[in-house]
C-alpha positions as a Markdown table, in Angstrom:
| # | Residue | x | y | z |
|---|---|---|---|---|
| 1 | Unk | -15.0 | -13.5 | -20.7 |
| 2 | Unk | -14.2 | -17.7 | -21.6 |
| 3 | Unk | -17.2 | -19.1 | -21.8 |
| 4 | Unk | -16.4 | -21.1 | -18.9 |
| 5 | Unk | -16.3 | -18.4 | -16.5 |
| 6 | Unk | -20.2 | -17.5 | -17.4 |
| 7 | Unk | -21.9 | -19.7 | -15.1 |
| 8 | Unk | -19.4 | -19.5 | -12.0 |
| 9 | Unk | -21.2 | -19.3 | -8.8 |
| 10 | Unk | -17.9 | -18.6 | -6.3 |
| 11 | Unk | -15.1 | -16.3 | -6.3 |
| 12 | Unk | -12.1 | -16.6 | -4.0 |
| 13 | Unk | -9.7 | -13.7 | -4.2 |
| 14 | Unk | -6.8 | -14.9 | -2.0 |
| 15 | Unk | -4.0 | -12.8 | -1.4 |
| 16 | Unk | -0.9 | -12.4 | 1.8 |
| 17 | Unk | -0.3 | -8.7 | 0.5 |
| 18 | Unk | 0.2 | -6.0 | 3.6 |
| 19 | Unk | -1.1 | -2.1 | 3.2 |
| 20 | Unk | 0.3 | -1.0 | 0.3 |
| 21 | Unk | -0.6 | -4.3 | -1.8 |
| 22 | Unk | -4.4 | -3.6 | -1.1 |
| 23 | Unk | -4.4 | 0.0 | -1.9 |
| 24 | Unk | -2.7 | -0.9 | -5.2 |
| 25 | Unk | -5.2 | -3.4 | -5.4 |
| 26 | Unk | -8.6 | -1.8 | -5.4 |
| 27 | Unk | -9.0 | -0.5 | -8.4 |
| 28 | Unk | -8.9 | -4.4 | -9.3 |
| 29 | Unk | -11.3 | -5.6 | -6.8 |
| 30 | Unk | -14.0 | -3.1 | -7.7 |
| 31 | Unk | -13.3 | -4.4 | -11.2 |
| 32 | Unk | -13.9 | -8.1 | -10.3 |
| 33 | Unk | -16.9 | -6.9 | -8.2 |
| 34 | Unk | -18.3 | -5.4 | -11.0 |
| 35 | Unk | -17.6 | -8.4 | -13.7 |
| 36 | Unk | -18.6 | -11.0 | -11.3 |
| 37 | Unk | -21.9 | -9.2 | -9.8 |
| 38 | Unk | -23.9 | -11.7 | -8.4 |
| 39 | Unk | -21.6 | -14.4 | -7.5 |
| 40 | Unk | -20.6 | -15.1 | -3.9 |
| 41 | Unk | -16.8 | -13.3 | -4.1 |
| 42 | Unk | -14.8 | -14.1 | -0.5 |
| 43 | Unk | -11.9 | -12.6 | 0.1 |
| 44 | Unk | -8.9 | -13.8 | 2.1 |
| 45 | Unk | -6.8 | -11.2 | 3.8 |
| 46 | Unk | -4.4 | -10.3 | 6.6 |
| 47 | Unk | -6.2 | -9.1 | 9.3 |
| 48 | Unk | -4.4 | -6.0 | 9.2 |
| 49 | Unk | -5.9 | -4.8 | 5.9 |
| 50 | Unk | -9.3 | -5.5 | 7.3 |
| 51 | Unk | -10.5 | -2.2 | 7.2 |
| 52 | Unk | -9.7 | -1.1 | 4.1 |
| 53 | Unk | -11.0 | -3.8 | 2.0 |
| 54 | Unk | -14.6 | -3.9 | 4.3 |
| 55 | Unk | -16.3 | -1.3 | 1.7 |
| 56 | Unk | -14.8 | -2.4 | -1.6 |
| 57 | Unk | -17.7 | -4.3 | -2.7 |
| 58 | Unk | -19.9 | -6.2 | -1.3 |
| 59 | Unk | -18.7 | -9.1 | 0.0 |
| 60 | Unk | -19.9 | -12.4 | 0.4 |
| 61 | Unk | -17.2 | -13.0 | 3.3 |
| 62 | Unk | -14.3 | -11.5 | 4.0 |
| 63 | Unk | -11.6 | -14.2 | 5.7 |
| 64 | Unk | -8.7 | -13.4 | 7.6 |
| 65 | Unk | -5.6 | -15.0 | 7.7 |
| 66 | Unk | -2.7 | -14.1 | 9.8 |
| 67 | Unk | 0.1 | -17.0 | 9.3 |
| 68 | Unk | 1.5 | -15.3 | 6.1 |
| 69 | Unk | 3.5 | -16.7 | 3.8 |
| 70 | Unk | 6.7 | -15.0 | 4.4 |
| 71 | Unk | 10.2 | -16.2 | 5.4 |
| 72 | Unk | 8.5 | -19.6 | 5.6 |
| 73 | Unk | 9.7 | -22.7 | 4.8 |
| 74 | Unk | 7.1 | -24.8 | 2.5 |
| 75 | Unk | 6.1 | -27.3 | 5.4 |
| 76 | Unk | 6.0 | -24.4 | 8.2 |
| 77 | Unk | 3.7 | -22.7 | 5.6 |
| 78 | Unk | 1.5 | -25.9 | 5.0 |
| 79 | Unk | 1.4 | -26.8 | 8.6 |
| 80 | Unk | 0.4 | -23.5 | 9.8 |
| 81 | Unk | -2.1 | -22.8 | 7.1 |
| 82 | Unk | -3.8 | -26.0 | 7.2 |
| 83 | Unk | -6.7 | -25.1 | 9.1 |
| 84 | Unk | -7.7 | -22.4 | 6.6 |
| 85 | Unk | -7.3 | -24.5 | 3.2 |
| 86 | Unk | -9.3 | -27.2 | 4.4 |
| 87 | Unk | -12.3 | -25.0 | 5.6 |
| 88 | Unk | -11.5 | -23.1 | 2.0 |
| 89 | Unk | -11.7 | -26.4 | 0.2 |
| 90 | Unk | -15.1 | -27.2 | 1.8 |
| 91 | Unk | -16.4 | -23.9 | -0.1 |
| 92 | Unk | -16.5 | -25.8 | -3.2 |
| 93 | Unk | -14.7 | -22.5 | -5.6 |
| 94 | Unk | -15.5 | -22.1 | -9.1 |
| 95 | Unk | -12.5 | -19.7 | -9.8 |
| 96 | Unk | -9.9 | -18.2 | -7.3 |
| 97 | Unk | -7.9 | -15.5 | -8.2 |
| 98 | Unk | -4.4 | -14.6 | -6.8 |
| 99 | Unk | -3.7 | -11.3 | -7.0 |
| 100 | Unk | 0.2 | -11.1 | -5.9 |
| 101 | Unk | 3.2 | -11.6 | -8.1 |
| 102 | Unk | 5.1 | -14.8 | -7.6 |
| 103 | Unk | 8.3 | -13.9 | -6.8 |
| 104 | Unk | 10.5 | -16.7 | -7.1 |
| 105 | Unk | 10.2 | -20.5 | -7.4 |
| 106 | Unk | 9.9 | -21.3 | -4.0 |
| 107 | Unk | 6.8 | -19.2 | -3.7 |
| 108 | Unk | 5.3 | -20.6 | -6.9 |
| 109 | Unk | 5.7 | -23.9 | -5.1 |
| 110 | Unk | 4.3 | -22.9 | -2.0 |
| 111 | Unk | 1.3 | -21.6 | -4.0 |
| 112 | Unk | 0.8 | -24.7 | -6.3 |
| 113 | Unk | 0.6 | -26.5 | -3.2 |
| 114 | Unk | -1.4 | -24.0 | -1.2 |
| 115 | Unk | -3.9 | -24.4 | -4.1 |
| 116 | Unk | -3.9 | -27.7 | -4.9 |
| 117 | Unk | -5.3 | -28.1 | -1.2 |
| 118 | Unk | -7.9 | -25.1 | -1.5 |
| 119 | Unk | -9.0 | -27.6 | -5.0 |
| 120 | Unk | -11.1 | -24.5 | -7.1 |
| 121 | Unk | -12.2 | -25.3 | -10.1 |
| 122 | Unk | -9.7 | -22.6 | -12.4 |
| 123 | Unk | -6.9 | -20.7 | -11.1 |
| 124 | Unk | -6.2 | -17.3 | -12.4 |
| 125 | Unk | -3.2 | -15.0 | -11.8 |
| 126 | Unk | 0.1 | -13.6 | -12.3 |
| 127 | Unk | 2.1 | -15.7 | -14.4 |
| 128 | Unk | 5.6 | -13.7 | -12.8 |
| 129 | Unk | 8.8 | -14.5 | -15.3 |
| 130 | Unk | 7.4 | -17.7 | -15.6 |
| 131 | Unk | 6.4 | -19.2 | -11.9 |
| 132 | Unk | 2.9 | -19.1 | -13.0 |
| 133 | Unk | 2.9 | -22.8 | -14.1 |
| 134 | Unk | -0.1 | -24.1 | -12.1 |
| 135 | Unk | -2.2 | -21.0 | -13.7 |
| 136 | Unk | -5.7 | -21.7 | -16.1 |
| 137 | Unk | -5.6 | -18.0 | -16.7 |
| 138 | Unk | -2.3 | -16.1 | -16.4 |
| 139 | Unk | -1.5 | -12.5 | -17.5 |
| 140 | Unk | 2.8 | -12.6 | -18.0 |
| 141 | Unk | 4.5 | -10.5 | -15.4 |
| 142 | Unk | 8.2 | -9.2 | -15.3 |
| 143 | Unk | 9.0 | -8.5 | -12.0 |
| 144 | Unk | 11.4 | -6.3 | -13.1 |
| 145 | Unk | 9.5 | -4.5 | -15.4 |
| 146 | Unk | 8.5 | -0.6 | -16.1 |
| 147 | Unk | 4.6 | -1.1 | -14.8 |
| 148 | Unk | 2.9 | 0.2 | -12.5 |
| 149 | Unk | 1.6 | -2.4 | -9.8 |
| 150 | Unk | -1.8 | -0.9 | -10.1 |
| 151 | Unk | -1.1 | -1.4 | -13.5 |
| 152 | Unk | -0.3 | -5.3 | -13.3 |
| 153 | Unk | -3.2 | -5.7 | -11.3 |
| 154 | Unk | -5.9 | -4.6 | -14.0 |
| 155 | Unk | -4.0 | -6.8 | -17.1 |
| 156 | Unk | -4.8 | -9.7 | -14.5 |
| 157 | Unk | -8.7 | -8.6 | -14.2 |
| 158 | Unk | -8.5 | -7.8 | -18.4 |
| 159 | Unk | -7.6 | -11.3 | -18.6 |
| 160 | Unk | -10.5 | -12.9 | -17.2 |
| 161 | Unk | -12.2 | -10.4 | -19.3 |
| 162 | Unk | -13.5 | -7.9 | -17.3 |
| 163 | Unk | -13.5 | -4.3 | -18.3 |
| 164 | Unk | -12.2 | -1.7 | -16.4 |
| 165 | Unk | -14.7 | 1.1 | -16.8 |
| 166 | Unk | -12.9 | 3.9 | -14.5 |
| 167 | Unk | -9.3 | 3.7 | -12.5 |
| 168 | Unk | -11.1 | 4.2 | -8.9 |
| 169 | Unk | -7.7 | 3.9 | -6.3 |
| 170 | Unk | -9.7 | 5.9 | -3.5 |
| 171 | Unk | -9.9 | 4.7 | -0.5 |
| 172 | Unk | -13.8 | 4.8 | 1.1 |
| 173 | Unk | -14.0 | 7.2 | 4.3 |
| 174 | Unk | -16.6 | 7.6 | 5.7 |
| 175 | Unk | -18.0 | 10.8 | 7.9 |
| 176 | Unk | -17.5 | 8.7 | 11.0 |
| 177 | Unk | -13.6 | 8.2 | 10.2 |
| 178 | Unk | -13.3 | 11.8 | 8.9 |
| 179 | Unk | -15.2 | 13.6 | 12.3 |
| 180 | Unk | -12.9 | 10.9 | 14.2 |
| 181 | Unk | -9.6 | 12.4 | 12.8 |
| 182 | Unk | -10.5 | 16.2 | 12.7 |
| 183 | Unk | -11.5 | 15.9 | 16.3 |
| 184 | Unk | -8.1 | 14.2 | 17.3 |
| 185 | Unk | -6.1 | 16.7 | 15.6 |
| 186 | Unk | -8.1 | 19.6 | 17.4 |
| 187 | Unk | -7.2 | 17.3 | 21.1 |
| 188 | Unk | -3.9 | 17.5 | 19.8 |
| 189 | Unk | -3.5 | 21.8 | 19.0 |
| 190 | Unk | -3.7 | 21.2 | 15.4 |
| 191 | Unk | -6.7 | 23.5 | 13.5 |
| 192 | Unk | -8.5 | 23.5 | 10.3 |
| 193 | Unk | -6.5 | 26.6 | 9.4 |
| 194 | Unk | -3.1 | 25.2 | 10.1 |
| 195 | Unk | -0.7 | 23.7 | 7.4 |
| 196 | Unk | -0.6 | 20.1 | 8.6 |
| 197 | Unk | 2.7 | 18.3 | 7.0 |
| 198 | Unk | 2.6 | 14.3 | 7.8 |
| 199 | Unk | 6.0 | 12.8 | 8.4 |
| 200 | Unk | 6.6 | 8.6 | 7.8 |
| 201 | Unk | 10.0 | 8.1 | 9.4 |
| 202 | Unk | 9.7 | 4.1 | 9.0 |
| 203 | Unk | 9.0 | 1.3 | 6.5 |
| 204 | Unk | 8.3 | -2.1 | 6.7 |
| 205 | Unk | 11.6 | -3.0 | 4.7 |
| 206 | Unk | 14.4 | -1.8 | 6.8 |
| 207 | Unk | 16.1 | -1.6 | 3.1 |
| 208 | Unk | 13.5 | 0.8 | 2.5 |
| 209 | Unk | 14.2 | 3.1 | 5.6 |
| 210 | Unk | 16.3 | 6.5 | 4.3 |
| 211 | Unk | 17.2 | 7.7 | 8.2 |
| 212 | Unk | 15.6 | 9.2 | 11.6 |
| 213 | Unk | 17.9 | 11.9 | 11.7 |
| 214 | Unk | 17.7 | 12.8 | 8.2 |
| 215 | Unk | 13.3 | 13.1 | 9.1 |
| 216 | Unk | 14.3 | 15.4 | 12.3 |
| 217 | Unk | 16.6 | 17.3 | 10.2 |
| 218 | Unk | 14.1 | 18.1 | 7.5 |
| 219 | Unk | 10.9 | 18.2 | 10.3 |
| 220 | Unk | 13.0 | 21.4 | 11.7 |
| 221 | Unk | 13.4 | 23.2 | 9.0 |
| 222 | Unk | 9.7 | 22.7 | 7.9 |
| 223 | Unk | 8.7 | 24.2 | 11.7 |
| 224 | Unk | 11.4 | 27.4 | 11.1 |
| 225 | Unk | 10.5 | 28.1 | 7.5 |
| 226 | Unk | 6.6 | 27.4 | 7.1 |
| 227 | Unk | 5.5 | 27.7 | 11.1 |
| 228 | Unk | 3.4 | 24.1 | 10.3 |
| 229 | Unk | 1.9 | 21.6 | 12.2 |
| 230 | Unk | 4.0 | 18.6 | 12.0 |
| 231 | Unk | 2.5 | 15.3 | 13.1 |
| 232 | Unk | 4.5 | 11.7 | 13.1 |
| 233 | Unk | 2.5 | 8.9 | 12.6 |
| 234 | Unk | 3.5 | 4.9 | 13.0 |
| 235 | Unk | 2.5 | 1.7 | 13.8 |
| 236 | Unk | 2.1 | 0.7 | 17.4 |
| 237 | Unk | 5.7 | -0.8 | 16.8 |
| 238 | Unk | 6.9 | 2.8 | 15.9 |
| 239 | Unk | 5.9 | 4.6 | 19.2 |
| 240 | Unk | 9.9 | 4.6 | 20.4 |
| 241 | Unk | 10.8 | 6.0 | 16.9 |
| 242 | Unk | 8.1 | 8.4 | 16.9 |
| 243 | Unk | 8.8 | 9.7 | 20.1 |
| 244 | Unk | 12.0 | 9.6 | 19.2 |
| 245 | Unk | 11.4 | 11.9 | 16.5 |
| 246 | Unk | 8.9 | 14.2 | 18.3 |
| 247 | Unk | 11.8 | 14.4 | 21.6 |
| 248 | Unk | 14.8 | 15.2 | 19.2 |
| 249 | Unk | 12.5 | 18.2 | 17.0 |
| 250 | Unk | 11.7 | 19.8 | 20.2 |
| 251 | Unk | 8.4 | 21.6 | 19.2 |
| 252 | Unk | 5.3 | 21.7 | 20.7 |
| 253 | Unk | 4.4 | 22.2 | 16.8 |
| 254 | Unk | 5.1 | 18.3 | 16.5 |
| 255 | Unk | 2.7 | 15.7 | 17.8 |
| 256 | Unk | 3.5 | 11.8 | 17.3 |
| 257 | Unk | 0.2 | 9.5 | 16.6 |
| 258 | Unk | 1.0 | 5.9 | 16.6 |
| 259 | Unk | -1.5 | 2.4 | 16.6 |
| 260 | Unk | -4.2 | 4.2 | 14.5 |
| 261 | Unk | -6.8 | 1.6 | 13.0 |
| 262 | Unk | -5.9 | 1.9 | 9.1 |
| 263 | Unk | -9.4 | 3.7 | 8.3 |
| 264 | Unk | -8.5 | 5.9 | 10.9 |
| 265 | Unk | -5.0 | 6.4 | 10.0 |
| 266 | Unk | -6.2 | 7.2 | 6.1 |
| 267 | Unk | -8.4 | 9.8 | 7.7 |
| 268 | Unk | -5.8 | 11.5 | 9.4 |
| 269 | Unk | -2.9 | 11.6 | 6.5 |
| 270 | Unk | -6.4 | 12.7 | 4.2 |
| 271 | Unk | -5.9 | 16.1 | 6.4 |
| 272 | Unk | -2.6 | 16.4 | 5.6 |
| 273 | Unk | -1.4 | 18.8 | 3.4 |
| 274 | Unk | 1.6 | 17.6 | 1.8 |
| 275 | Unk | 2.9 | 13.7 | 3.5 |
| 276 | Unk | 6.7 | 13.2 | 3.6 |
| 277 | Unk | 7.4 | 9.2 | 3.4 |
| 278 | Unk | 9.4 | 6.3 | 2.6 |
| 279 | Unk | 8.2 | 3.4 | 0.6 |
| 280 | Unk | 5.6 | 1.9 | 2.5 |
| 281 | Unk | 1.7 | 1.4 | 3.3 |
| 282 | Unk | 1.1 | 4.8 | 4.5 |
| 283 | Unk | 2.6 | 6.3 | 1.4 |
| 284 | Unk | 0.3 | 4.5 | -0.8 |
| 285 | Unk | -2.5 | 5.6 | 1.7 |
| 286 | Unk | -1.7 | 9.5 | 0.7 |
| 287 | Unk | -2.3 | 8.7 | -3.0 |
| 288 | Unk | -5.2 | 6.8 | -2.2 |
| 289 | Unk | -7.0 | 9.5 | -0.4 |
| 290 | Unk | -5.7 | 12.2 | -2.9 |
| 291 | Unk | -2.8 | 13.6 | -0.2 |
| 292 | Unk | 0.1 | 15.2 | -1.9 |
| 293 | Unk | 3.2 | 13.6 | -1.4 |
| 294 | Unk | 7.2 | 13.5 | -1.0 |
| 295 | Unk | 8.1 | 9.9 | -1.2 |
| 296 | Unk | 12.1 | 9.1 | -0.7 |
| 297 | Unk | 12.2 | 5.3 | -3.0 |
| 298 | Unk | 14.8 | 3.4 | -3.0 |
| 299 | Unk | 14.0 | 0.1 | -5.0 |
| 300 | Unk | 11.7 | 0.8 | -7.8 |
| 301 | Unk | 10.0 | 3.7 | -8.4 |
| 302 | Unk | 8.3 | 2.6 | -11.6 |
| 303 | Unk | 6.6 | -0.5 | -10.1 |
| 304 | Unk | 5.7 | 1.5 | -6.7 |
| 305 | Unk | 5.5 | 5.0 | -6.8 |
| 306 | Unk | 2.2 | 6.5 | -5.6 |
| 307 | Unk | -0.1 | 6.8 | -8.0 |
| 308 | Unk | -1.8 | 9.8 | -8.6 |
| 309 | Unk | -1.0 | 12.7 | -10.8 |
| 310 | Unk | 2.5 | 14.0 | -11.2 |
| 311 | Unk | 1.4 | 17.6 | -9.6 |
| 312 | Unk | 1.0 | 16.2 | -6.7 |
| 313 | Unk | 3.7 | 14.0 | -5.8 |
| 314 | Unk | 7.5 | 14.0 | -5.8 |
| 315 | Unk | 9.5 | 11.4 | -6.0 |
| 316 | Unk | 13.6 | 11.2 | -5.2 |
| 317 | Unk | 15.2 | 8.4 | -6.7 |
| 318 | Unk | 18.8 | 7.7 | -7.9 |
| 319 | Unk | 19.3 | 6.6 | -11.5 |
| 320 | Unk | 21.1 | 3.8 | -13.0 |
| 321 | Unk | 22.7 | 1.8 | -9.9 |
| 322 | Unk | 25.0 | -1.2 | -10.1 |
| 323 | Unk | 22.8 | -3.6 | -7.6 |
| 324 | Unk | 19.0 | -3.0 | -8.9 |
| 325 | Unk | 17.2 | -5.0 | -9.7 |
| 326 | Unk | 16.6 | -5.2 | -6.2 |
| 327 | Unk | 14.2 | -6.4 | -3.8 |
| 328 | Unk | 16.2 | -6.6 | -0.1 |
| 329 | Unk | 14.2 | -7.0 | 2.7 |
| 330 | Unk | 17.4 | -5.7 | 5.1 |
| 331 | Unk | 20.4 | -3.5 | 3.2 |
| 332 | Unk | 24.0 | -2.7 | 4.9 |
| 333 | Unk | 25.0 | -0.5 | 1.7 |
| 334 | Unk | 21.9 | 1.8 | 1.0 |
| 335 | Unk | 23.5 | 3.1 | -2.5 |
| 336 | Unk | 19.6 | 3.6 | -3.7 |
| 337 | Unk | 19.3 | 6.2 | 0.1 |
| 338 | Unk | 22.0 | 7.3 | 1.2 |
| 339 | Unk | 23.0 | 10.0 | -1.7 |
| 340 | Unk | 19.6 | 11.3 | -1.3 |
| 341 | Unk | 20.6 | 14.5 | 0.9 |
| 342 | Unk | 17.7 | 16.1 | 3.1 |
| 343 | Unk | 18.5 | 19.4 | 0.8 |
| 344 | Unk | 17.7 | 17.4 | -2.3 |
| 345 | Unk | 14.4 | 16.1 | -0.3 |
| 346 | Unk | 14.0 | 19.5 | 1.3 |
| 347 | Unk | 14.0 | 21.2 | -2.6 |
| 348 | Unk | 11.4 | 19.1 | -3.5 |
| 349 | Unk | 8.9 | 19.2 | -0.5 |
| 350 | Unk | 9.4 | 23.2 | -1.3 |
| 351 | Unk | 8.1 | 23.6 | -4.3 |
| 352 | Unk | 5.5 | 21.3 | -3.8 |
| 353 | Unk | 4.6 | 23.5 | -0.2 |
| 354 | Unk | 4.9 | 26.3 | -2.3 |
| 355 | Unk | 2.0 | 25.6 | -5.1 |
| 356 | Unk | -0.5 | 24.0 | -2.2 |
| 357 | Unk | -0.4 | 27.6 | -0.2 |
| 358 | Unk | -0.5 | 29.5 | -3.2 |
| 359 | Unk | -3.6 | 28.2 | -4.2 |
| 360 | Unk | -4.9 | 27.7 | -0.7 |
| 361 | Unk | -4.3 | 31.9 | -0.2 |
| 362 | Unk | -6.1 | 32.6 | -4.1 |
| 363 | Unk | -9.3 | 30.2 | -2.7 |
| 364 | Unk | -9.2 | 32.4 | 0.2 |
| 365 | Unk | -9.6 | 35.7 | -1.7 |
């Protein structure tokens, strides 16, 4: 560690990063808890990651933040942010650490700024194809890259040197969460003996979205073939797509459960027996609470595929594409989706099926 990071007394981790941002994050925040052990470490968060990063370590404060920094201009940002960096710069931080790529220059700007009214003492973070030009300590970063984002994370905690000891991406649930989910599932007809098959028919990147129909057309053939238990989950937001889903399978066999609190939400898709998803939060959930998963990517697989062993995932991507890099928020020519058929992600969520109840029927001998 530089010798002037020894004596720190406060930490600010500061980050605008939705679901799956934190999950890929925490195998970095329990390094920087460990590393900085008896410091005051804050954290600032959307309020909708609350949950989730509660149990991490054990935080000095945990601060929420809901005016993001997202299809803002500079001065909307500044403006509606104000609040929050001036009670921040009152904190008086030896070291705050931003977690998040910076994408383009606008956002390195935005940061700069951001932190320039916040006034730490060092600044440490991703130093993205350059943007990082305000950082003390910055780890380089090609957005376009082959690493993992859990991967990017850690070089940025290696760089302040910390060590990583162990690769811990779990996700803390606790018997509360876990009695909460299996006694929902029972209210719903769902048993401990059934086979449970999660289905994610949205994303928060409509780019990222492979089809409805193509999630009722697979969710059927899951219900004729292995007689499962098929539940639809989604954000409060989702309940018309949901129910969309559930009306258009017609099966009593497939329940809808929308506006879960993320811990309980990870408790639920940690019942699961195989979770079939686009690139999303809930997808990096799965891995995080060892799920096995079908994931249908569209943009880069490398950077955010879930991470957990190969066994227990499958991933359908398509190869060498004329318009990646990519990162659309909204896409009229989904050349990365739409040749993904629902046979190709029907194969896939087959074999995987196949192994799970193949060991589940040798445990039970």
């Amino acid at each position: 560690m530089p010798a002037e990071l020894r004596d720190i007394k406060r930490v600010l981790i500061f980050t605008g990063g939705g679901i799956g941002d934190i999950v890929m994050s925490l195998t970095a925040l329990r390094s920087i808890g460990e590393c900085f052990k008896g410091k005051e470490i804050d954290i600032a968060i959307s309020s909708r990651v609350r949950d989730i990063v509660d149990n991490v370590i054990n935080w000095n404060d945990v601060i929420v933040w809901d005016k993001g920094l997202v299809k803002k201009t500079i001065t909307r940002s500044l403006m509606s942010n104000y609040g929050l960096y001036f009670n921040l710069r009152k904190r008086k931080y030896d070291l705050l650490i931003d977690i998040e790529a910076i994408e383009s220059w606008q956002a390195a700007i935005k940061r700069f700024l951001f932190y320039k009214l916040i006034s730490p003492g060092k600044i440490a973070g991703r130093n993205t194809d350059g943007h990082g030009f305000f950082l003390d300590y910055g780890v380089y970063d090609s957005l376009y890259s082959g690493e993992h984002e859990v991967n990017r994370r850690l070089s940025l905690v290696e760089t302040l040197g910390c060590k990583t000891m162990s690769i811990d991406t779990s996700i803390n649930i606790d018997e509360s969460y876990r009695k909460y989910a299996d006694n929902l599932l029972i209210d719903k007809g769902i048993a401990e003996s059934d086979f449970v098959v999660g289905i994610n028919p949205n994303a928060f990147k409509q780019s990222c979205q492979w089809g409805v129909d193509r999630f009722i057309s697979l969710s059927k053939r899951i219900l004729e073939i292995y007689k499962a238990k098929i539940v639809v989950i989604g954000s409060e937001d989702d309940r018309t797509l949901t129910e969309k889903v559930v009306e258009k399978v017609e099966s009593d066999n497939c329940i809808a459960l929308t506006g879960l609190r993320l811990m309980h939400l990870s408790a639920v898709i940690s019942r699961f027996h195989i979770f079939i998803t686009n690139d999303t939060g809930p997808m990096h959930i799965a891995a995080a609470v060892k799920t096995p998963v079908v994931a249908v990517i569209g943009q880069d697989h490398k950077r955010y595929a879930p991470y957990m062993q190969d066994d227990n995932r499958r991933i359908l991507y398509i190869e060498n594409l004329p318009c990646r890099p990519c990162n659309k928020f909204d896409c009229n020519n989904k050349l990365c989706l739409d040749p993904i058929s629902v046979d190709m992600v029907w194969d896939n969520f087959r074999s995987l099926a196949d192994n799970i109840l193949r060991m589940r029927n040798d445990n039970n001998k």
